[in-house]
VOBAVEX-682299 format. One record per residue (C-alpha): y, x, z; residue number from 1. Coordinates in steps of 0.02 Angstrom, whole numbers, plus 50000, padded with zeros to 5 digits. Layout:
REM residues N
<<Y,X,Z>,NUM>;
...
REM end
This chain:
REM residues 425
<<49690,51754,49292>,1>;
<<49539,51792,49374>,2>;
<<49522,52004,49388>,3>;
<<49322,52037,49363>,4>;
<<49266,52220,49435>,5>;
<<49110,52326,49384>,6>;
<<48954,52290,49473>,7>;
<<48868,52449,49574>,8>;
<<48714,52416,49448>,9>;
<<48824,52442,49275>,10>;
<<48932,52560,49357>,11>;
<<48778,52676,49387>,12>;
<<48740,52658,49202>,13>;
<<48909,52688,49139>,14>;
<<48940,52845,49235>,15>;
<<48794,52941,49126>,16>;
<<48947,52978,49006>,17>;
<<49070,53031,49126>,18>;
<<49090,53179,49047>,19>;
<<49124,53104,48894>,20>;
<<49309,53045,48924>,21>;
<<49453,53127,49040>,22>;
<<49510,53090,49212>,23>;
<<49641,52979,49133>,24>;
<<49529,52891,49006>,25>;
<<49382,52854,49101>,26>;
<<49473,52729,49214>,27>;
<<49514,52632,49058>,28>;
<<49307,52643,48998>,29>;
<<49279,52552,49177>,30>;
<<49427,52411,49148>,31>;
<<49387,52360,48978>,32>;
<<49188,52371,49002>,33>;
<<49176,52204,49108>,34>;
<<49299,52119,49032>,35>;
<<49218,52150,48846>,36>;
<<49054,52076,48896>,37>;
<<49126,51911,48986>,38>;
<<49246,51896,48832>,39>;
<<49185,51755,48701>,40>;
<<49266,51765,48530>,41>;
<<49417,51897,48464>,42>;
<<49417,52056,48593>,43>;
<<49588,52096,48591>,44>;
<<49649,52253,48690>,45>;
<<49786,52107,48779>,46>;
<<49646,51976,48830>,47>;
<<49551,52132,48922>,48>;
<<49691,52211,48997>,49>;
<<49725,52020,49090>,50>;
<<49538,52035,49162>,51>;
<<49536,52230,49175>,52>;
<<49543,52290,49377>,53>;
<<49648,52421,49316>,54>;
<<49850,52365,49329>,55>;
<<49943,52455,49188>,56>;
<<50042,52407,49056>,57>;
<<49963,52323,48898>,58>;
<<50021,52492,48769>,59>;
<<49935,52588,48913>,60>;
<<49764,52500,48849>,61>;
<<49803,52514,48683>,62>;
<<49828,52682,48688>,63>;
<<49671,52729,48775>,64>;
<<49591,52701,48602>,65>;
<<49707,52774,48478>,66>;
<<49755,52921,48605>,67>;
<<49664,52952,48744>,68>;
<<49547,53099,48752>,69>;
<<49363,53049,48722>,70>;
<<49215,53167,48683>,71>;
<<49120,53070,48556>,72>;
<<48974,53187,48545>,73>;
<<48962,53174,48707>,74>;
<<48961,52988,48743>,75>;
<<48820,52992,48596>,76>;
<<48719,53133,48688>,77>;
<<48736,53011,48878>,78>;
<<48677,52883,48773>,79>;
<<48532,52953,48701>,80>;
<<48475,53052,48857>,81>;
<<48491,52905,48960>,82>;
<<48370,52792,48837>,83>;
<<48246,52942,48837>,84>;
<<48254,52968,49066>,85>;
<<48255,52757,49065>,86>;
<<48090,52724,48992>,87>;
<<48020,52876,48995>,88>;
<<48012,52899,48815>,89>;
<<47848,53022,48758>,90>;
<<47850,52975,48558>,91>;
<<48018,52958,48509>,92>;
<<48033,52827,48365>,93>;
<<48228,52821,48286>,94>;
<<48286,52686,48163>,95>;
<<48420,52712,48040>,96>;
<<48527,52593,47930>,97>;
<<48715,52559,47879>,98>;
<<48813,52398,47898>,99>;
<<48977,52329,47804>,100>;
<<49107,52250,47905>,101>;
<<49224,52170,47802>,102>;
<<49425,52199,47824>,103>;
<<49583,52113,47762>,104>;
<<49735,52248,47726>,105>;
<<49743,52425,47623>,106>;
<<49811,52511,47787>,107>;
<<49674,52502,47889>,108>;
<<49574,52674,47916>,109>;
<<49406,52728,47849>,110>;
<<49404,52554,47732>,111>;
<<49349,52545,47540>,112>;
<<49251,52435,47427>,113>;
<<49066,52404,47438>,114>;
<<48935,52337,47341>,115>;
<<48869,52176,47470>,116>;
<<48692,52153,47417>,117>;
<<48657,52005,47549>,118>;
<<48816,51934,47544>,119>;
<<48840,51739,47535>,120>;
<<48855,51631,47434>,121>;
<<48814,51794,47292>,122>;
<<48822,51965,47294>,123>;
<<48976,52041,47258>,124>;
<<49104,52186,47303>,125>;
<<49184,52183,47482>,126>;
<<49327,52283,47563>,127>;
<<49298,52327,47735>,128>;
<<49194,52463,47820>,129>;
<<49026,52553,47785>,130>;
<<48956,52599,47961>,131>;
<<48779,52712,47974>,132>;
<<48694,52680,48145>,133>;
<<48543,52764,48232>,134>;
<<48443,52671,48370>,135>;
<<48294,52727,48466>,136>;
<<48181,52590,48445>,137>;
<<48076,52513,48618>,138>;
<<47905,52460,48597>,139>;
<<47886,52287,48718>,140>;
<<47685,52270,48754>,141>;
<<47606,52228,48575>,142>;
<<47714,52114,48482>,143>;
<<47904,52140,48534>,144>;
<<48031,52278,48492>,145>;
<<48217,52313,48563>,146>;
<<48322,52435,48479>,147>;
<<48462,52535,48582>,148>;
<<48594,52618,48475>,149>;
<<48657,52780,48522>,150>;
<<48751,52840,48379>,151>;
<<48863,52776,48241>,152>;
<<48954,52860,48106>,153>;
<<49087,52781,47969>,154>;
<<49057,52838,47803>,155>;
<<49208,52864,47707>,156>;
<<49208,52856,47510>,157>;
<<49256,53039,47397>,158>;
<<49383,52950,47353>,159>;
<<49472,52921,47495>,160>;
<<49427,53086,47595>,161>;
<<49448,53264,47535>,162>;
<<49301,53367,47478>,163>;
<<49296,53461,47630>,164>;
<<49264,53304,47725>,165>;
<<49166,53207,47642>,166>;
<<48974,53184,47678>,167>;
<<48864,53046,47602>,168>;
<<48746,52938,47721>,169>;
<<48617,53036,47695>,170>;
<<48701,53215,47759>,171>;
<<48787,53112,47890>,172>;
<<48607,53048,47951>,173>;
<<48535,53213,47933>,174>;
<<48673,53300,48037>,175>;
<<48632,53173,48172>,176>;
<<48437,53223,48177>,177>;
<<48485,53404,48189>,178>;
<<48559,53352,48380>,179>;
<<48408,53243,48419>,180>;
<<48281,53357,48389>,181>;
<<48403,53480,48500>,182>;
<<48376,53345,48628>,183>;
<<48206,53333,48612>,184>;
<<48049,53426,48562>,185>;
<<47931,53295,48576>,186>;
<<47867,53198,48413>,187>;
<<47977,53099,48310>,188>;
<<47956,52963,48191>,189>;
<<48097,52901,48080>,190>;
<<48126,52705,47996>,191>;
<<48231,52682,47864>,192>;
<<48256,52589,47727>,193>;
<<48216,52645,47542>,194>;
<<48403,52689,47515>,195>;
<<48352,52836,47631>,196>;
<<48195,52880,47538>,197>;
<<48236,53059,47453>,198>;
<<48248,53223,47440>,199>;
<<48433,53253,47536>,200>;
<<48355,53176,47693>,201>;
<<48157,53197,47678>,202>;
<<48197,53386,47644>,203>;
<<48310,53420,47839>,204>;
<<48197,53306,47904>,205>;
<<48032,53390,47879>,206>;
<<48101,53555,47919>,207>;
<<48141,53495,48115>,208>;
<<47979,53405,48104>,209>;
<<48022,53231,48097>,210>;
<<47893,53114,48004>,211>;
<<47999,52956,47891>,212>;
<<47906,52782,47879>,213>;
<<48020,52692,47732>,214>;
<<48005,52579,47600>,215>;
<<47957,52650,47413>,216>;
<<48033,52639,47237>,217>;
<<47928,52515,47153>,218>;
<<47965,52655,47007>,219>;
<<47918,52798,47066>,220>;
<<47836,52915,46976>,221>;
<<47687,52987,47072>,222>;
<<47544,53095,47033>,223>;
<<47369,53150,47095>,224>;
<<47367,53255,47261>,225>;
<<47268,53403,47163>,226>;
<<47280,53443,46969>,227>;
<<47109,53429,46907>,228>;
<<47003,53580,46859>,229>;
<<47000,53611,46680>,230>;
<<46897,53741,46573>,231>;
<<46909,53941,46594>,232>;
<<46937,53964,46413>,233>;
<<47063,53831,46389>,234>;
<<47243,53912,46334>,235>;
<<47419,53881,46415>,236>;
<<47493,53894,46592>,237>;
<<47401,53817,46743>,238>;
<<47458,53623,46803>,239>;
<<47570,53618,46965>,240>;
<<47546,53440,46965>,241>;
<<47410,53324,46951>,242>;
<<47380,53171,46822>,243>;
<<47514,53031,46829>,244>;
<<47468,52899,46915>,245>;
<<47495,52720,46839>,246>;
<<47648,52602,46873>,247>;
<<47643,52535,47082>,248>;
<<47654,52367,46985>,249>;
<<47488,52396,46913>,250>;
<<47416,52456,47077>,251>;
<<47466,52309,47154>,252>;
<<47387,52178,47033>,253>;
<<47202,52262,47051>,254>;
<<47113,52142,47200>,255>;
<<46966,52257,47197>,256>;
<<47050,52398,47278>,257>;
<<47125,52307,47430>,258>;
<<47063,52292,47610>,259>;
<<47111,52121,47703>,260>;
<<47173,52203,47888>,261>;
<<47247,52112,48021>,262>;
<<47428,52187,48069>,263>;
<<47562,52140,48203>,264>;
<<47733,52127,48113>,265>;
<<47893,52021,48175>,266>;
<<47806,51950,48338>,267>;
<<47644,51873,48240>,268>;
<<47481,51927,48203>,269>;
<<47443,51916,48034>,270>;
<<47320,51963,47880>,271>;
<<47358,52062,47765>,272>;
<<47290,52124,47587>,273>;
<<47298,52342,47606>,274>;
<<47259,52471,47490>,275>;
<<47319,52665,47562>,276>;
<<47304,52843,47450>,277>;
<<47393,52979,47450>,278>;
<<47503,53042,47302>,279>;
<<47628,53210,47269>,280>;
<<47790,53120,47231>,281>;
<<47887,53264,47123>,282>;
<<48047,53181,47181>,283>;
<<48060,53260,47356>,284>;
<<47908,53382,47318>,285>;
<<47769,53350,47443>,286>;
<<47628,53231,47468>,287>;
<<47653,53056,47549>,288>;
<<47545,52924,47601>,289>;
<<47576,52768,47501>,290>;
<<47534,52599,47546>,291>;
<<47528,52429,47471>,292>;
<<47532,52260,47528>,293>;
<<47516,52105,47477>,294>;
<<47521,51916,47554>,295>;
<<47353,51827,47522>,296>;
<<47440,51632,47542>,297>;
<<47574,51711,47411>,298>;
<<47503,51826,47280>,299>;
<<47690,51880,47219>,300>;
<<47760,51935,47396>,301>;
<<47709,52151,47368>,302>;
<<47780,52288,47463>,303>;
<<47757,52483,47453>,304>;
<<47783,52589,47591>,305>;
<<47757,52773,47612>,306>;
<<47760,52903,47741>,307>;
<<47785,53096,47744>,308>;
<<47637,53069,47914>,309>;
<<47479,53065,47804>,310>;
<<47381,53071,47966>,311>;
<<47454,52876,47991>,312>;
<<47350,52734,47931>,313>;
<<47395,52589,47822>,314>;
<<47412,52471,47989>,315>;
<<47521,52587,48050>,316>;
<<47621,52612,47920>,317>;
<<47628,52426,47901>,318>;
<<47670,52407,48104>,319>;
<<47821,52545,48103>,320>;
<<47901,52484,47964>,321>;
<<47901,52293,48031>,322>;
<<47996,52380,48198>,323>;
<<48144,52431,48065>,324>;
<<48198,52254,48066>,325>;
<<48247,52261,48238>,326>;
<<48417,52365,48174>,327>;
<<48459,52220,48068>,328>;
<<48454,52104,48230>,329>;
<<48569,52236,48302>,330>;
<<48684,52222,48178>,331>;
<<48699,52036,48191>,332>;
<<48704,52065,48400>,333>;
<<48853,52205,48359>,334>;
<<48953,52082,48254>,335>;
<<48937,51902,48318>,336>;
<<48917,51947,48479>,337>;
<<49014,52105,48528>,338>;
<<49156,52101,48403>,339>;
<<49110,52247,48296>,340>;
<<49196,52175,48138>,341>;
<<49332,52065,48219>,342>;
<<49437,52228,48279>,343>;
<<49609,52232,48258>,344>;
<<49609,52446,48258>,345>;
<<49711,52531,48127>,346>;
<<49715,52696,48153>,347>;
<<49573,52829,48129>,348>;
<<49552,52844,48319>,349>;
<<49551,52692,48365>,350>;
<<49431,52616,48211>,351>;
<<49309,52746,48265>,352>;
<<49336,52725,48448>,353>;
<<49308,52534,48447>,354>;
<<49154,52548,48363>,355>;
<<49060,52678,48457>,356>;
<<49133,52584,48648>,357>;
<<49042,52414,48552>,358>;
<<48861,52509,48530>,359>;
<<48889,52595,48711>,360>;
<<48905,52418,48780>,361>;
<<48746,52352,48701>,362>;
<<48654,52496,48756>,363>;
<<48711,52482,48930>,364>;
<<48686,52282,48931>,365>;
<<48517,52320,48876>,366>;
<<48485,52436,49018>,367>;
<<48568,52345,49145>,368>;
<<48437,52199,49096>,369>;
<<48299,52294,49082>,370>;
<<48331,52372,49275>,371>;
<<48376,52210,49344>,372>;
<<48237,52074,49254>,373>;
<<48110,52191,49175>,374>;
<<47987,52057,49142>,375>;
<<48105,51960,49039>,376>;
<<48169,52107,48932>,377>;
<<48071,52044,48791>,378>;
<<48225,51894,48771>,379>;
<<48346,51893,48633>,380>;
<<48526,51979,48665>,381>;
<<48620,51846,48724>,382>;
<<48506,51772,48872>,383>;
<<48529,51952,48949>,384>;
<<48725,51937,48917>,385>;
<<48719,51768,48975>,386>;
<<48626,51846,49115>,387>;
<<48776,51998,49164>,388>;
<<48912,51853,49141>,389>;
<<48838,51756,49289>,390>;
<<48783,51892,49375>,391>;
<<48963,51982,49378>,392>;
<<49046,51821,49413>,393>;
<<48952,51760,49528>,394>;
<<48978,51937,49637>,395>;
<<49153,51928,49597>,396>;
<<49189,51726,49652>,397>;
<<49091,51782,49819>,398>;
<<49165,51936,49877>,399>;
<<49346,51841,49837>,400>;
<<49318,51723,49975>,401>;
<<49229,51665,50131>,402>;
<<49020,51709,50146>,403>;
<<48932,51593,50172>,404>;
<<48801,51509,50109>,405>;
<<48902,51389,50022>,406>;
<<49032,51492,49971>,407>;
<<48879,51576,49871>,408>;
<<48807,51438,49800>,409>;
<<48980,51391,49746>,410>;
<<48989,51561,49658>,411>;
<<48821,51538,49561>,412>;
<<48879,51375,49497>,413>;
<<49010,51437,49432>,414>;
<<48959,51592,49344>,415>;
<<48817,51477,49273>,416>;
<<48953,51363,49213>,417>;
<<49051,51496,49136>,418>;
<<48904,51558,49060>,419>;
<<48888,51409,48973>,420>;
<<49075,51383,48920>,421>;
<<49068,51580,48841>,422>;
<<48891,51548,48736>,423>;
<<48936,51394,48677>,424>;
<<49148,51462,48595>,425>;
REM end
């Protein structure tokens, strides 16, 4: 079989995280790297080893997961520096969800059951993994967004992890933001869904400074930024709170309070129906900026959003959350197309091992493409994998043999016809 090597381009990338893995590891990071991205369907440690440039034994690779010496923290620190030196990052904007990967067996690390809320054909319970990712999120002119992960976590249930160890998403998350603000001092803006929306992340969060953009309880029980004055000779303790506010639901069916605004969301420009204020939520025990939307062509289609950043205006609100969508894309990138849930790992090492090498990949596909076609960086995932496939094979096929011109062209045709063969399986 055909033995691929690293190109000088990804091999600049990749050696950001040197430090990150021992002189006997980090020849493995190098062999299983190429061979990972030309792979199409199950990523077996035996189908990389064939195309690995590295000639040991097949235990040799498996054991570079379950016991080699790697430094996760920091392979997640090379990843996120080299996002921030890459594009020069001023406003940091960070994106933060979890993912379950289902998983067949009761001896497989890390794995418990899980309430699937999008699952098909109905929501049920899975078994499998519950993964928590943050990304740094790319802004592409005025319309397009990329997300680069640079961290992932596995969250482990109490149940099945001692006191000591365990830590819910939310802790776990927070932990994370304590090393990126380390990292750097510059503004940051957090996206996350409304599962993140409280007091156990809000509260480390606004002590390092970092503003969260996230979806809002549609109960939530909020009240007027100021208590209102009442009379001197009036009897009883003074208000900490102002009035209660009425239900979001109500809020949402007055039409006189709503501004039509035109906002950029998914890659379209659209109108929207706005109304903005700002509220003390007692729940996490400061005042946020709440806003409402609502789709003129269908009257029943209302979100609410909030913000800890009442400087932000309802467009902006609206625009930032929209970019949290581009995790959920990542997700589908991680599984489908980088074998994120199709691992055969067992033990702790190696679970946790596989799935931070998958998001290190993506990142460094991602910046491989952008450094190589910058104007097309705007395309979907798998043009700029289809991209590195014929690029690496084409080097590859050429350097094996005679160079000449049609010994090249030969090359191209057939790292575009590979290409082809690995998109369409």
């Amino acid at each position: 079989m055909l033995r691929v090597n690293i190109t000088p381009d990804l091999l600049e990338i990749t050696l950001n995280a040197r430090a990150a893995f021992s002189k006997r590891s980090w020849p493995f990071v190098l062999a299983t790297a190429v061979p990972w991205l030309l792979c199409a369907g199950q990523r077996s440690m035996r189908r990389l080893a064939t195309m690995g440039d590295l000639r040991r034994s097949t235990s040799a690779y498996y054991r570079f997961l379950s016991d080699g010496k790697w430094r996760l923290h920091l392979l997640f620190s090379s990843l996120f520096q080299l996002i921030v030196r890459t594009f020069c990052i001023q406003q940091l904007t960070l994106v933060l969800d979890d993912t379950l990967c289902p998983k067949w067996g009761h001896h497989i690390y890390g794995t418990g059951s899980y309430f699937d809320h999008v699952r098909r054909p109905r929501a049920g319970f899975i078994w499998g993994h519950n993964w928590v990712v943050m990304a740094i999120v790319i802004r592409i002119g005025t319309k397009a967004s990329v997300t680069l992960p640079f961290w992932i976590g596995l969250y482990r249930p109490k149940e099945c992890c001692s006191l000591e160890q365990f830590q819910t998403r939310h802790q776990m998350a927070a932990s994370v933001l304590t090393i990126v603000r380390a990292l750097f001092p510059g503004p940051i803006r957090l996206l996350a869904d409304g599962a993140y929306a409280n007091q156990s992340l809000i509260g480390p969060a606004g002590e390092l400074g970092i503003d969260l953009v996230s979806r809002l309880r549609s109960d939530a029980a909020l009240r007027a930024v100021q208590p209102a004055r009442r009379a001197k000779n009036k009897r009883g303790r003074k208000p900490k709170f102002g009035a209660r506010l009425g239900k979001l639901a109500g809020m949402a069916r007055s039409s006189s309070a709503f501004e039509a605004r035109r906002v950029v969301i998914y890659g379209q420009t659209v109108t929207l129906l706005l109304r903005e204020f700002e509220a003390y939520w007692p729940a996490i025990g400061r005042v946020v900026k709440v806003v409402i939307t609502r789709d003129p062509k269908r009257p029943k289609r209302v979100a609410y959003l909030m913000t800890t950043d009442c400087r932000l205006g309802a467009v902006a609100v609206v625009e930032l959350f929209a970019q949290r969508w581009t995790i959920e894309q990542l997700f589908s990138v991680a599984k489908l197309q980088m074998g994120l849930d199709s691992t055969e790992a067992r033990k702790e090492r190696a679970v946790v091992r596989h799935a931070a090498l998958c998001m290190a990949l993506i990142t460094w596909t991602e910046i491989w493409a952008y450094r190589i076609h910058p104007q097309a960086w705007a395309r979907p995932f798998a043009h700029k994998l289809a991209a590195f496939r014929a690029s690496t094979l084409t080097a590859t096929i050429f350097e094996a043999g005679p160079r000449t011109r049609g010994s090249r062209r030969i090359a191209r045709d057939v790292g575009a016809l590979f290409t082809s063969a690995t998109s369409a399986a």
